[in-house]
C-alpha positions as CSV (number, residue, x, y, z in Angstrom):
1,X,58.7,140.4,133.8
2,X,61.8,138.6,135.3
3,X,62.2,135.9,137.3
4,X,58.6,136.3,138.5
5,X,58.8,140.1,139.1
6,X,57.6,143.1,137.2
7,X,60.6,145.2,135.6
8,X,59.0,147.7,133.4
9,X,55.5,148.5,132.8
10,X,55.1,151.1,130.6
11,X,53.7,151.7,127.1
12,X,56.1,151.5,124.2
13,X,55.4,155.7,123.8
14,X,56.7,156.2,127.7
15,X,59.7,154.1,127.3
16,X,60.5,155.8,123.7
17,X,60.4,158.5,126.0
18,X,63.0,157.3,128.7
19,X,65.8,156.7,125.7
20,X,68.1,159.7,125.6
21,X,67.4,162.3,123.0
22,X,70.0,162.2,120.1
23,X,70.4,163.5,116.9
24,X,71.5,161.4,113.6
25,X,73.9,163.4,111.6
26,X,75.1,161.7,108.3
27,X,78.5,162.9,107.2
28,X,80.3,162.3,103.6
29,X,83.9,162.5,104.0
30,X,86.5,162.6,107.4
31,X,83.9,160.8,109.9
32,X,86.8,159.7,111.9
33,X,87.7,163.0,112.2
34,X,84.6,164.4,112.8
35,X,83.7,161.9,115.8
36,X,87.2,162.6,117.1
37,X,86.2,166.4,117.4
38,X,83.0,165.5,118.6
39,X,84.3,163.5,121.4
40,X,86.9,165.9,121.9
41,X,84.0,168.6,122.6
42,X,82.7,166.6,125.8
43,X,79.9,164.8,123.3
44,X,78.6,161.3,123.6
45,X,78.7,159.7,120.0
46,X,77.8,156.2,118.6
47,X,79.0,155.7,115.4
48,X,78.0,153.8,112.8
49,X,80.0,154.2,109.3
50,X,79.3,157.8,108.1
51,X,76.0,157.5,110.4
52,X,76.6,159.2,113.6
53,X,74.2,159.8,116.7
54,X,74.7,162.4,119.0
55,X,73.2,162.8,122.4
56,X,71.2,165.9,122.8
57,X,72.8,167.3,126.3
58,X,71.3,171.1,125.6
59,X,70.3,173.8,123.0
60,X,74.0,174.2,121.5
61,X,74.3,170.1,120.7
62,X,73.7,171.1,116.8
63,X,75.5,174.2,116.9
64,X,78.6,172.3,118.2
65,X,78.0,169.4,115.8
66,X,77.7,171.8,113.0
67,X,80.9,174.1,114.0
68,X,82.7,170.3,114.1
69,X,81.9,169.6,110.4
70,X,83.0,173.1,109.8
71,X,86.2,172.6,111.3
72,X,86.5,169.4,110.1
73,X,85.9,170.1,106.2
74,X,83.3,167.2,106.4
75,X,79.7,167.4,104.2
76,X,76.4,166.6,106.4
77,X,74.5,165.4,104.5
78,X,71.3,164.7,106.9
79,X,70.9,166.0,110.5
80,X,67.5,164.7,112.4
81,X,66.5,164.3,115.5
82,X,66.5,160.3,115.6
83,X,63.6,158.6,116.7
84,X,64.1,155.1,118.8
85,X,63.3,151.9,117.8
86,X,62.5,148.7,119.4
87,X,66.2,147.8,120.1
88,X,66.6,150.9,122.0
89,X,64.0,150.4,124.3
90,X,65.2,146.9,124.7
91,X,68.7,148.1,125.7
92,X,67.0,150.9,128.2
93,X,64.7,147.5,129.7
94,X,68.5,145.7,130.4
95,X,69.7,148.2,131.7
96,X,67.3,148.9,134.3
97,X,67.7,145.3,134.8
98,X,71.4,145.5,135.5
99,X,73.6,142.8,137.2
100,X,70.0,140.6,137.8
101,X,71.2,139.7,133.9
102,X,74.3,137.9,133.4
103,X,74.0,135.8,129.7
104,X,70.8,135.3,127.5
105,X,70.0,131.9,129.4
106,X,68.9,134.7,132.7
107,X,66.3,135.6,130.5
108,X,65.0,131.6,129.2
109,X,62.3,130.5,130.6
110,X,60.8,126.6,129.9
111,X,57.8,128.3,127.8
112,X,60.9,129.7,125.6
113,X,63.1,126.3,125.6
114,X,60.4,123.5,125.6
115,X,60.7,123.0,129.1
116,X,65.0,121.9,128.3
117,X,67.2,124.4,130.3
118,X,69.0,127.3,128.3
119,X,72.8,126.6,127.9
């Protein structure tokens, strides 16, 4: 709910659901490099350290995520389909909320401040 209206009303399954398919590929060595050539290839990457996640567009994701860290002389050292947590489904709740959220005190009510306004 926000501001008296229902946003989202789904169980936590169907929204894991909603969060775009990606694939966590852990690389030892050049993952600068690597997520250059990734991005180069037209994929969408967030990158964290040598922890990368990929977004599954179709079937040859992995083969072109492989034939980077071929090319770019990098070790994977885990590649899984990753799974999303809490924070993702969060992130897919504000964003189907949009410009209705402009800071955190949007989403304070009085129950969460004690009755004081949110600055």
């Amino acid at each position: 709910m926000h501001k008296g209206k229902v946003v989202i009303q789904r169980s936590i399954e169907e929204l894991a659901q909603q969060v775009e398919r990606e694939v966590e590929v852990v690389i030892w060595g050049g993952a600068s490099k690597m997520e250059d050539s990734l991005l180069d290839a037209g994929l969408r990457v967030r990158r964290l350290g040598r922890v990368m996640r990929v977004t599954i567009d179709d079937e040859n994701t992995i083969g072109v995520i492989l034939k980077a860290a071929v090319n770019c002389d990098v070790q994977v050292r885990e590649l899984r389909e990753y799974e999303p947590d809490l924070e993702d489904i969060f992130l897919l709740i504000m964003d189907k909320l949009g410009a209705q959220v402009k800071g955190t005190s949007d989403l304070m009510t009085e129950a969460h401040t004690g009755g004081e306004k949110y600055a």
